[in-house]
C-alpha positions in Angstrom: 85.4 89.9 97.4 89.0 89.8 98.1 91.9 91.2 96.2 95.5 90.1 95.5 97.7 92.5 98.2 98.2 95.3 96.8 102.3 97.6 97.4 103.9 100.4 97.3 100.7 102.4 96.4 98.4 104.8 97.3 94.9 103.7 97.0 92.0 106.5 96.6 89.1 105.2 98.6 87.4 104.1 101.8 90.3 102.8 103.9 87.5 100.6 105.7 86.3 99.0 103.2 90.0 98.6 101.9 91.3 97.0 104.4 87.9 94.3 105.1 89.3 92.9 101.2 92.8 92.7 102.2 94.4 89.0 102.6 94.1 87.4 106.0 97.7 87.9 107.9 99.8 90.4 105.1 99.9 92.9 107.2 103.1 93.6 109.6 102.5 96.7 110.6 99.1 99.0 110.9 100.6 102.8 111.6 97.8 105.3 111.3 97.2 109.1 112.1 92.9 108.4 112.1 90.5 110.8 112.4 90.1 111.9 116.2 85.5 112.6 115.8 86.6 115.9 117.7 85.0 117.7 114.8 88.5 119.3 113.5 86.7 119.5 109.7 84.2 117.7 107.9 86.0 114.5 107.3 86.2 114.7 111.2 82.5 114.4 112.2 82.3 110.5 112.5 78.7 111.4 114.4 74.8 110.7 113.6 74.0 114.2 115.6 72.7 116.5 112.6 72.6 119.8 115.1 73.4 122.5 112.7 75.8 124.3 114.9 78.4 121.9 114.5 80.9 123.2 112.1 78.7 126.2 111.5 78.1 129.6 113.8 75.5 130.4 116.0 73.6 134.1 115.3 75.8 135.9 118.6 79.6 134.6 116.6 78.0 135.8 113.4 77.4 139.1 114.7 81.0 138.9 116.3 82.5 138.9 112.8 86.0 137.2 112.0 86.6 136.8 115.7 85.0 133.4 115.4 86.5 131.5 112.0 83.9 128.0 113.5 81.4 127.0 116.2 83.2 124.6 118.9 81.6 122.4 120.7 81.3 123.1 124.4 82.1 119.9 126.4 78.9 119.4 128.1 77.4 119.8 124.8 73.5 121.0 124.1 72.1 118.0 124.0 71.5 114.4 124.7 72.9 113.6 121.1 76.3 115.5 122.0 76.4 113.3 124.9 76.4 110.2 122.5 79.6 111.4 120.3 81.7 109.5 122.5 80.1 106.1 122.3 79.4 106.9 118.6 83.1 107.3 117.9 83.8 103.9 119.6 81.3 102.2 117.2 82.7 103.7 114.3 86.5 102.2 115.6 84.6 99.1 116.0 84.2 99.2 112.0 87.3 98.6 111.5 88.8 96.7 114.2 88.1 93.5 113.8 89.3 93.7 109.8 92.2 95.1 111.4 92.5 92.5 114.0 92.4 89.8 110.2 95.0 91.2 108.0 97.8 91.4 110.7 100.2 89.2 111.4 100.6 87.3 114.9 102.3 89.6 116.7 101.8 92.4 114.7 101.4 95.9 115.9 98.7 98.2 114.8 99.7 102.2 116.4 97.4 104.9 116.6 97.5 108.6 117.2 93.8 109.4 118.9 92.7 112.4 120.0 92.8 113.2 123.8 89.1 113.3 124.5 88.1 110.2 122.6 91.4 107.9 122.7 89.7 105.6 125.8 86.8 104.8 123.1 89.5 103.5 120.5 91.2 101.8 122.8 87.6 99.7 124.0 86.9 99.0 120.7 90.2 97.7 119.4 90.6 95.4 122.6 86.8 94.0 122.4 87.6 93.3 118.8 90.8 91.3 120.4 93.5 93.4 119.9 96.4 93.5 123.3 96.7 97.4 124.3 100.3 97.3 124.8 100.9 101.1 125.5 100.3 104.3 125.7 102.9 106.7 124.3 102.8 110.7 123.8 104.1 112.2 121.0 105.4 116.0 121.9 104.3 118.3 119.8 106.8 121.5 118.8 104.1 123.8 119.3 100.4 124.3 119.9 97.8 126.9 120.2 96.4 127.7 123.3 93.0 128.7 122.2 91.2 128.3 126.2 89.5 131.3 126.6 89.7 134.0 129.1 86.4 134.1 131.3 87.1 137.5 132.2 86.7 138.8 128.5 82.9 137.4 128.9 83.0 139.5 132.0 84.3 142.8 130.2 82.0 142.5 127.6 78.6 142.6 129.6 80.3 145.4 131.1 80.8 143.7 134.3 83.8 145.2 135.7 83.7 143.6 139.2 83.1 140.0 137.9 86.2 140.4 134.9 88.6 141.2 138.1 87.6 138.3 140.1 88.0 136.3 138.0 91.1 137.6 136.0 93.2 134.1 135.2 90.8 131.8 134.7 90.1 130.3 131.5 87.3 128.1 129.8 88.4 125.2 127.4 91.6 123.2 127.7 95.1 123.7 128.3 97.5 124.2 125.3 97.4 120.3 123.7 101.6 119.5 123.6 101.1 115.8 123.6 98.9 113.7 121.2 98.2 110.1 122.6 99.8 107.4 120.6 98.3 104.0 121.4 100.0 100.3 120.7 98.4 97.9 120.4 99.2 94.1 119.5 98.0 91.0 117.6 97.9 88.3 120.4 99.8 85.7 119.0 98.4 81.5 119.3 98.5 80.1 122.2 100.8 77.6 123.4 103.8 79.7 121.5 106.3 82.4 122.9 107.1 85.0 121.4 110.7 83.8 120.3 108.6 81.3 118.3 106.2 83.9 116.7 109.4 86.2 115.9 110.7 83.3 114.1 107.7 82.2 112.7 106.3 85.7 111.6 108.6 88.4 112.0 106.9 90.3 114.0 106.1 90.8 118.0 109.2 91.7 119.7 110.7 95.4 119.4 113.6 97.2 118.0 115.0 99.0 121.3 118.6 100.3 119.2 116.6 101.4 115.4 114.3 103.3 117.9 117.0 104.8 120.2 118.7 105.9 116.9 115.3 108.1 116.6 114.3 109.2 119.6 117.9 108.9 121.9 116.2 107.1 124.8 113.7 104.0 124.8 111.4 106.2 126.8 107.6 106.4 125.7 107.5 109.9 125.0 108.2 110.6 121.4 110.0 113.8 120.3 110.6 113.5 116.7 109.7 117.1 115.0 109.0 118.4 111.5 112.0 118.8 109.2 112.4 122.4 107.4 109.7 122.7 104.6 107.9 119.4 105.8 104.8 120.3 107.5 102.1 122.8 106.0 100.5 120.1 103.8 97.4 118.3 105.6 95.3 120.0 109.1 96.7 116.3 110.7 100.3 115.9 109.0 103.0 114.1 111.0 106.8 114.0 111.0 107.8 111.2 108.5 111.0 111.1 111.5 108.1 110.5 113.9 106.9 107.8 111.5 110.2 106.1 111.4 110.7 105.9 114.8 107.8 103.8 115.2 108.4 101.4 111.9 111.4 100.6 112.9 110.5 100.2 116.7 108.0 97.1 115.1 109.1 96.2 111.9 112.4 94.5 109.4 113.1 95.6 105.9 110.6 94.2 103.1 107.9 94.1 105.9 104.7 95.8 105.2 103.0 99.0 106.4 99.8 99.9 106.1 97.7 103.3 106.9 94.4 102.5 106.3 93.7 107.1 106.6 97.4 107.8 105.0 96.5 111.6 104.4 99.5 113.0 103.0 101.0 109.9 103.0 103.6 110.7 105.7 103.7 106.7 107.0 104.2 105.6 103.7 107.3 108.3 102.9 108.3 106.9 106.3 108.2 103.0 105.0 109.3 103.9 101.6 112.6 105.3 103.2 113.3 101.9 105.6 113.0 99.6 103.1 109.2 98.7 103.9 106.9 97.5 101.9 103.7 100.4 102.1 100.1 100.7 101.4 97.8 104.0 102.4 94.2 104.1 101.7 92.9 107.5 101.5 89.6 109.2 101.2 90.0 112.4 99.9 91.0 112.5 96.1 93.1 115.9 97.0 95.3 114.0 99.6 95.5 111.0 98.2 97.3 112.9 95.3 99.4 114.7 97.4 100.6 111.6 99.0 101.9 109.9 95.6 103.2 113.1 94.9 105.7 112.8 97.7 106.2 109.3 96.6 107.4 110.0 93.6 111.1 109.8 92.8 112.8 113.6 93.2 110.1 114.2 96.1 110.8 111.1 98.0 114.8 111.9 97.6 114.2 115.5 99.1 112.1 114.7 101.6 114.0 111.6 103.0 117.1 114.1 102.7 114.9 116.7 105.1 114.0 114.6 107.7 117.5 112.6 108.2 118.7 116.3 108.7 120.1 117.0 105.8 119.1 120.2 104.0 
C-alpha cells in the first residue's frame, strides 16, 4: 500500500520499506550516507554469518584486557561464510535498488557514500537494478585513525627478537582511510529524449557546476567539505551538512526533493532544509531519528546553518 508523499520530516522506521510505498517519480534527489556491512556496529552487520566473533572477542583479546575495545575481522576471514559478506552485502543493496530506481525522477541522481571494501557490490547492484553509475567521487576526510598494526609487536611479544627487527615497518591491516568513496549514480532518462528535454521536462539530469564550485572551489571530483566547530560528535557515521550541500546543489533546484532513505542524524536533511529543498529521511534507530528532528527544529537549524556557512 502506498502513501501520499510525505515532507519535511523525519520518519522513524525501515527506510526500505519506506521508500518501496513512496509515489512513483517524487523523488529528485536520493543522498544517502548507508550502512557500509563492514561490521562498524550492530546496525552495520547486513550478514547471515552468525560466527560469534563478529562484534565480540576471542579468549587471547579477552585476556589482553582494554587493549582490544572489539574483534575485527581479518580480511581473509575464518570461514567460507566470511567469504560470502561481499556478495551478501550486494543482495542486501539489491533490496532497495530497484524501489530506488521507482520513486526517482528521469534524470534523477541517487549518491552514495560506500565503504571502500564493499563499494564495487553497491555499485553492481544499483546498475543491475538499472541505475547509470555516473561517477566515482572521494570525499577527503580531515582526519582518520590509522589503526594497521605493527607486525613486529606480534614479534616482540613471542619474545622473538630477531623476527621483530626484520620486520620493523611493516604493518597488518590497511592504510589510514582519508577518502570515503562517493558513488553517482543516475536515473536513465526515456529514450528518444536529450537531456535538454528531460531538464525541461523534470528538472533534473544536468549539473550545477557554479552552486558546486561555491562549495568545493573547483569542479573536481574530490570533495573537501569539513565539519564546522561543534558539528560532528553526534552519530559513529555523521557527515558535514557543507559536504551535503555541495552535492544538493551539484543535482538539484529549490522546492526539489531530498530524500535519505538511512538519514542518521539527519545531516542531508539540515543540508536540504538550508537550500530551500524539500526533505525526507527515514531512519531506523528511534535515538537517531530524534536526534535528527532535533536539529530540525527552529533555533537548532538556525545555529547549525550559521556553523557550517562559517559563521560562528
Amino acid at each position: 500500500m502506498k502513501y501520499e508523499q510525505p515532507h519535511n520530516c523525519v520518519i522513524h522506521g525501515d527506510g526500505i520499506a519506506g521508500v518501496a510505498r513512496l509515489p512513483t517519480e517524487s523523488i529528485h534527489l536520493i543522498l544517502s550516507d548507508i550502512p557500509y556491512g563492514i561490521g562498524a556496529d550492530e546496525w552495520d552487520v547486513l550478514h547471515k554469518n552468525t560466527n560469534s566473533a563478529l562484534l565480540g572477542t576471542s579468549p587471547a583479546q579477552e585476556r589482553a584486557g582494554a587493549i582490544f575495545k572489539r574483534r575485527g575481522k581479518p580480511l581473509n576471514g575464518w570461514s567460507e561464510a566470511d567469504r560470502k559478506i561481499p556478495l551478501e552485502y550486494q543482495e542486501w543493496c539489491s533490496s532497495f535498488a530497484r524501489h530506488w530506481l521507482r520513486v526517482l525522477k528521469p534524470g534523477g541522481s541517487a549518491i552514495v557514500f560506500a565503504g571502500r571494501r564493499l563499494a564495487h557490490r553497491c555499485v553492481v547492484a544499483l546498475e543491475d537494478a538499472g541505475f547509470t553509475f555516473r561517477d566515482s567521487l572521494a570525499w577527503l576526510r580531515e582526519s582518520a585513525p590509522h589503526r594497521a598494526q605493527r607486525v613486529s609487536v606480534v614479534f616482540e611479544r613471542r619474545g622473538d627478537t630477531r623476527n621483530a627487527e626484520l620486520w620493523e615497518g611493516w604493518r597488518v591491516g590497511n592504510l589510514r582511510p582519508t577518502f570515503e568513496p562517493v558513488l553517482w549514480f543516475v536515473k536513465p532518462y526515456p529514450i528518444g529524449t536529450t537531456i535538454a528535454d528531460n531538464v525541461l521536462a523534470h528538472g533534473v539530469g544536468a549539473f550545477n557546476e557554479n552552486a558546486f564550485v561555491r562549495h568545493e572551489g573547483s569542479p573536481d571530483n574530490i570533495l573537501r567539505s569539513g565539519f564546522a566547530r561543534g558539528e560532528s560528535g553526534l552519530h559513529l557515521a555523521q557527515k558535514p551538512i557543507r559536504l551535503m550541500q555541495a552535492l544538493i546543489e551539484l543535482t538539484t533546484q529549490r522546492d526539489q526533493t531530498v530524500l535519505d532513505p538511512f538519514c542518521g542524524s539527519g545531516s542531508t536533511l539540515v543540508a536540504a532544509k538550508a537550500l530551500g529543498r524539500n526533505y525526507l529521511g527515514f531512519e531506523l534507530d528511534q535515538g537517531s531519528a530524534q536526534v535528527a528532528r532535533d536539529r530540525l527544529t527552529p533555533d537548532m537549524f538556525d545555529l547549525l546553518n550559521e556553523r557550517a556557512a562559517g559563521g560562528a
